[in-house]
DRENTORKOL-3810 file (N, C-alpha, C; in nm, 4 decimals):
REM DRENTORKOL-3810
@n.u->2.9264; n.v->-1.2178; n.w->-0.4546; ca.u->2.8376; ca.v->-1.1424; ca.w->-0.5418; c.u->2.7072; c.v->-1.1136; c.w->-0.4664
@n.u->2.6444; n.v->-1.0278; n.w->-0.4490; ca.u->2.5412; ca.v->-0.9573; ca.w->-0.3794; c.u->2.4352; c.v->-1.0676; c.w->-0.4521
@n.u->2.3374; n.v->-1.0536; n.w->-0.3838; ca.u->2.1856; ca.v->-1.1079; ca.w->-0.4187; c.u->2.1140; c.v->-1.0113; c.w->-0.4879
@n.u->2.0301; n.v->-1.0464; n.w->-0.5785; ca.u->1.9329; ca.v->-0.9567; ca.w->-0.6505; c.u->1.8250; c.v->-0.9453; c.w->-0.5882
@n.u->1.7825; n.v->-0.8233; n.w->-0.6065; ca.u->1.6353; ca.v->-0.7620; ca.w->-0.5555; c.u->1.5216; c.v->-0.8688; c.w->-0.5499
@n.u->1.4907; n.v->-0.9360; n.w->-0.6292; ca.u->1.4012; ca.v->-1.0214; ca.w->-0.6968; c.u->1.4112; c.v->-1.1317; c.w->-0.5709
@n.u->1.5464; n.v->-1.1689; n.w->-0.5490; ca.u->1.5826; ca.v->-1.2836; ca.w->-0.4332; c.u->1.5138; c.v->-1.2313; c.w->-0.2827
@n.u->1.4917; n.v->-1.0998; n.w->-0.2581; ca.u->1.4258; ca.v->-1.0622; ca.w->-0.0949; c.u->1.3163; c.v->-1.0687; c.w->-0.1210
@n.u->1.2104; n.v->-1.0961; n.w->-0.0697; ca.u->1.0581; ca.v->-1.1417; ca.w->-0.0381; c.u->1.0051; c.v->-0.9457; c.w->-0.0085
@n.u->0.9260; n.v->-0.9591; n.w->-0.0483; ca.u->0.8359; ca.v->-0.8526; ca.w->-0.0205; c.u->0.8216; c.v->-0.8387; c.w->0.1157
@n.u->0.8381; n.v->-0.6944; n.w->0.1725; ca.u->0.8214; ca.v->-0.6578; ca.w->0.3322; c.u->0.6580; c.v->-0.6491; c.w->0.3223
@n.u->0.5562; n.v->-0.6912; n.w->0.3858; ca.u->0.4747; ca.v->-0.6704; ca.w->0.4123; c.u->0.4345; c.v->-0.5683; c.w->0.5451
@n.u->0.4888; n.v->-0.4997; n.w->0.5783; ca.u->0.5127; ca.v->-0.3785; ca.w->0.6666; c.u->0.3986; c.v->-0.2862; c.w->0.6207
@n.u->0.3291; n.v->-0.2915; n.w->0.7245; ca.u->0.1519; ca.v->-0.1828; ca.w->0.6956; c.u->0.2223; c.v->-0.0281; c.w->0.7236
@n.u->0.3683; n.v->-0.0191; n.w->0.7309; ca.u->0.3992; ca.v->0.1385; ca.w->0.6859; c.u->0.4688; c.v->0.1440; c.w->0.5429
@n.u->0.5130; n.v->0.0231; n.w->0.5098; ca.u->0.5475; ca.v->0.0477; ca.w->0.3542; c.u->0.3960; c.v->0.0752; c.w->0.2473
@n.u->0.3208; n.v->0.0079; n.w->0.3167; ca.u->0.1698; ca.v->-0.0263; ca.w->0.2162; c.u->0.1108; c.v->0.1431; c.w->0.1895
@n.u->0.0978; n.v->0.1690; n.w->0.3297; ca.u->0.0729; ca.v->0.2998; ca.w->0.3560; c.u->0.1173; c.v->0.4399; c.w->0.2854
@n.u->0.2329; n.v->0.3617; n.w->0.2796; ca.u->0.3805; ca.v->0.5022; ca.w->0.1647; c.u->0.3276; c.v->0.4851; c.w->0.0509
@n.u->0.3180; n.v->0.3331; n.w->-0.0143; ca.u->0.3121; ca.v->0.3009; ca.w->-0.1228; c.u->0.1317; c.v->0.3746; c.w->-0.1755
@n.u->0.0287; n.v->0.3605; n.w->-0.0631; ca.u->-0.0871; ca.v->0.4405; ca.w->-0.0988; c.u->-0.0646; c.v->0.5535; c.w->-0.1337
@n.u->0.0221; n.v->0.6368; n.w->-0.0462; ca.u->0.0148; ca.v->0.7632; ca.w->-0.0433; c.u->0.0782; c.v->0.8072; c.w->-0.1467
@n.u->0.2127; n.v->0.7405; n.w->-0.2309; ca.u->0.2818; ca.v->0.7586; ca.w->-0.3355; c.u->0.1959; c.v->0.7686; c.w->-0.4257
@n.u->0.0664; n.v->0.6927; n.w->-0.4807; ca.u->-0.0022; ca.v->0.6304; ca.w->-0.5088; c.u->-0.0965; c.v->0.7720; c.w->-0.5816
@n.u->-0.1489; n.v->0.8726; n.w->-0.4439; ca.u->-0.2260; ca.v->0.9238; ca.w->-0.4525; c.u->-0.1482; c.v->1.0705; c.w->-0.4639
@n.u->-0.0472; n.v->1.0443; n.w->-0.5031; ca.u->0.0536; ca.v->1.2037; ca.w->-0.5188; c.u->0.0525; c.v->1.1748; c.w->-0.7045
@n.u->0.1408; n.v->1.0937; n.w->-0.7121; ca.u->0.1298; ca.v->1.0710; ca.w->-0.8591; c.u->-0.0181; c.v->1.0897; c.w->-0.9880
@n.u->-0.0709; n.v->0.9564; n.w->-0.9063; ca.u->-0.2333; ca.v->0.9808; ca.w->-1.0157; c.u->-0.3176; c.v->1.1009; c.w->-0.9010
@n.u->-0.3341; n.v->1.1657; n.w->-0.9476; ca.u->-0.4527; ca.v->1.2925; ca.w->-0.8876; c.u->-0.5855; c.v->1.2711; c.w->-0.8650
@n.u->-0.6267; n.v->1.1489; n.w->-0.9742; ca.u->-0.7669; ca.v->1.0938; ca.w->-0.9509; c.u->-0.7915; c.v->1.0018; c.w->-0.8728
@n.u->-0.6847; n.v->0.9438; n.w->-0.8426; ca.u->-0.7008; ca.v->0.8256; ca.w->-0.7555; c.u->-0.7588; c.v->0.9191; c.w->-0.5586
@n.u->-0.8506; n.v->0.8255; n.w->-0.5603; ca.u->-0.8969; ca.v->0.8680; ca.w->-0.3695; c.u->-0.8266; c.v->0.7748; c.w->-0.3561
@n.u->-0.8411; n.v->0.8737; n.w->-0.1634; ca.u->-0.7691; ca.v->0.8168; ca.w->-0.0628; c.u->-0.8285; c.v->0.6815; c.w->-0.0657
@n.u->-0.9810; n.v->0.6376; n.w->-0.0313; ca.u->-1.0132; ca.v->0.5409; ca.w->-0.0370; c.u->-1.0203; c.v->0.4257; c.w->-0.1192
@n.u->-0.9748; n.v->0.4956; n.w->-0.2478; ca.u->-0.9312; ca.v->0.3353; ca.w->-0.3852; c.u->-0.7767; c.v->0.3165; c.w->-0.3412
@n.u->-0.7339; n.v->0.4134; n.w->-0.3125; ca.u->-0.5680; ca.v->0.3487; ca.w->-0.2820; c.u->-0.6359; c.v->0.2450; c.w->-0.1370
@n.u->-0.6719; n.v->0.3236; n.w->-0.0260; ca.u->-0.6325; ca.v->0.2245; ca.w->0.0453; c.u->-0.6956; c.v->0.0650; c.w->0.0573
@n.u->-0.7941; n.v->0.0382; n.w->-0.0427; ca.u->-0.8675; ca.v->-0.0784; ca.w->-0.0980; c.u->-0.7243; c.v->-0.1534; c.w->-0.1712
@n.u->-0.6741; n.v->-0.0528; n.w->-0.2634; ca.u->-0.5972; ca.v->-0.1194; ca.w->-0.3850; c.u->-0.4652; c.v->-0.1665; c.w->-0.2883
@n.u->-0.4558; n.v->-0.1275; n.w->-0.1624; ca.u->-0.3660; ca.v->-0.1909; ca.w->-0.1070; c.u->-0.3947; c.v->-0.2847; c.w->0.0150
@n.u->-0.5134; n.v->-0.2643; n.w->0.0583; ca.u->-0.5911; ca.v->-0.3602; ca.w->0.1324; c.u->-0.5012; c.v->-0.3485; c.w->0.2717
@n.u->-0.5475; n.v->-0.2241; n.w->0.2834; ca.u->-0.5229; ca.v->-0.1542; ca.w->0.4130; c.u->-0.6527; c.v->-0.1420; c.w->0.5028
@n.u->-0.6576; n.v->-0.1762; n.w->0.6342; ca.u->-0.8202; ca.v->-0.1666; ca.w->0.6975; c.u->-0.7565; c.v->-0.1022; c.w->0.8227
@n.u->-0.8348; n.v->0.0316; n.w->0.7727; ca.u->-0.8407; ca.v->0.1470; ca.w->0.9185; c.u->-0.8656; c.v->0.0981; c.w->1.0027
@n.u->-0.7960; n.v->0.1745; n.w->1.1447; ca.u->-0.8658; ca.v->0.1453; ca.w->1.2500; c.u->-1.0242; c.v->0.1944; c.w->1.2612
@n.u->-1.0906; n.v->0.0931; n.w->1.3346; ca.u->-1.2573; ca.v->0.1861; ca.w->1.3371; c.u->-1.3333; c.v->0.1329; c.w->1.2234
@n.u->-1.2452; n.v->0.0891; n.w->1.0735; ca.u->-1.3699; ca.v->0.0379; ca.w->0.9653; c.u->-1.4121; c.v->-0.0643; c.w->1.0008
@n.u->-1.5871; n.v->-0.0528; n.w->0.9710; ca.u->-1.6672; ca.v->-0.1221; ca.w->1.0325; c.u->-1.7374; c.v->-0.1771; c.w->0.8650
@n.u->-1.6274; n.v->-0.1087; n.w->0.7378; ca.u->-1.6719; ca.v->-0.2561; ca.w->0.6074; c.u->-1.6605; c.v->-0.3591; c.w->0.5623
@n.u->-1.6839; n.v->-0.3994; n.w->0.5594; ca.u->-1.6681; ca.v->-0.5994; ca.w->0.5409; c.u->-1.5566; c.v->-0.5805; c.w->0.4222
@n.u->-1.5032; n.v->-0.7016; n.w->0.3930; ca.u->-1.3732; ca.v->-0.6727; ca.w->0.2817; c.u->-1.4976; c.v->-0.7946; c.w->0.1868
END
Protein backbone atom coordinates (compact mmCIF):
# COMPACT_ATOMS: atom_id res chain seq x y z
CA UNK A 1 0.00 0.00 0.00
CA UNK A 2 1.61 3.36 -0.99
CA UNK A 3 2.40 5.93 1.81
CA UNK A 4 0.32 9.01 2.29
CA UNK A 5 1.27 12.46 1.46
CA UNK A 6 1.16 13.53 5.07
CA UNK A 7 4.00 10.59 5.70
CA UNK A 8 6.87 12.74 3.26
CA UNK A 9 8.38 15.66 5.17
CA UNK A 10 8.18 18.90 3.50
CA UNK A 11 10.97 19.64 0.68
CA UNK A 12 12.47 22.64 1.85
CA UNK A 13 13.95 23.40 -1.66
CA UNK A 14 14.41 27.47 -2.04
CA UNK A 15 12.90 26.65 -5.71
CA UNK A 16 9.74 25.15 -4.37
CA UNK A 17 9.44 28.31 -1.80
CA UNK A 18 10.03 30.50 -4.69
CA UNK A 19 7.03 28.75 -6.96
CA UNK A 20 5.04 28.68 -3.99
CA UNK A 21 5.70 32.85 -3.71
CA UNK A 22 5.09 33.30 -7.06
CA UNK A 23 1.82 31.08 -7.05
CA UNK A 24 1.14 33.19 -4.26
CA UNK A 25 1.30 36.44 -6.09
CA UNK A 26 -0.69 35.18 -9.34
CA UNK A 27 -3.66 34.15 -7.34
CA UNK A 28 -4.12 37.12 -4.62
CA UNK A 29 -3.35 40.36 -6.87
CA UNK A 30 -2.74 42.36 -3.74
CA UNK A 31 -0.28 40.47 -2.37
CA UNK A 32 3.62 42.16 -3.30
CA UNK A 33 6.37 40.59 -4.41
CA UNK A 34 7.90 41.57 -1.19
CA UNK A 35 5.05 40.17 1.44
CA UNK A 36 5.23 36.90 -0.43
CA UNK A 37 8.78 36.72 -0.24
CA UNK A 38 8.78 37.61 3.75
CA UNK A 39 5.65 35.20 4.04
CA UNK A 40 7.98 32.62 2.80
CA UNK A 41 11.16 33.75 4.30
CA UNK A 42 13.07 33.85 1.31
CA UNK A 43 16.38 36.28 1.59
CA UNK A 44 17.61 37.67 -1.77
CA UNK A 45 20.77 37.67 -2.80
CA UNK A 46 22.28 41.31 -1.93
CA UNK A 47 19.44 41.92 1.05
CA UNK A 48 21.14 43.86 3.35
CA UNK A 49 17.54 43.60 5.97
CA UNK A 50 17.88 42.12 9.12
CA UNK A 51 15.05 39.32 9.49
Amino acid sequence: MPKSLSHYSFNDDLTIRNYLALMTCIINPRMTQSKAVKLFEINCKGDKRRK
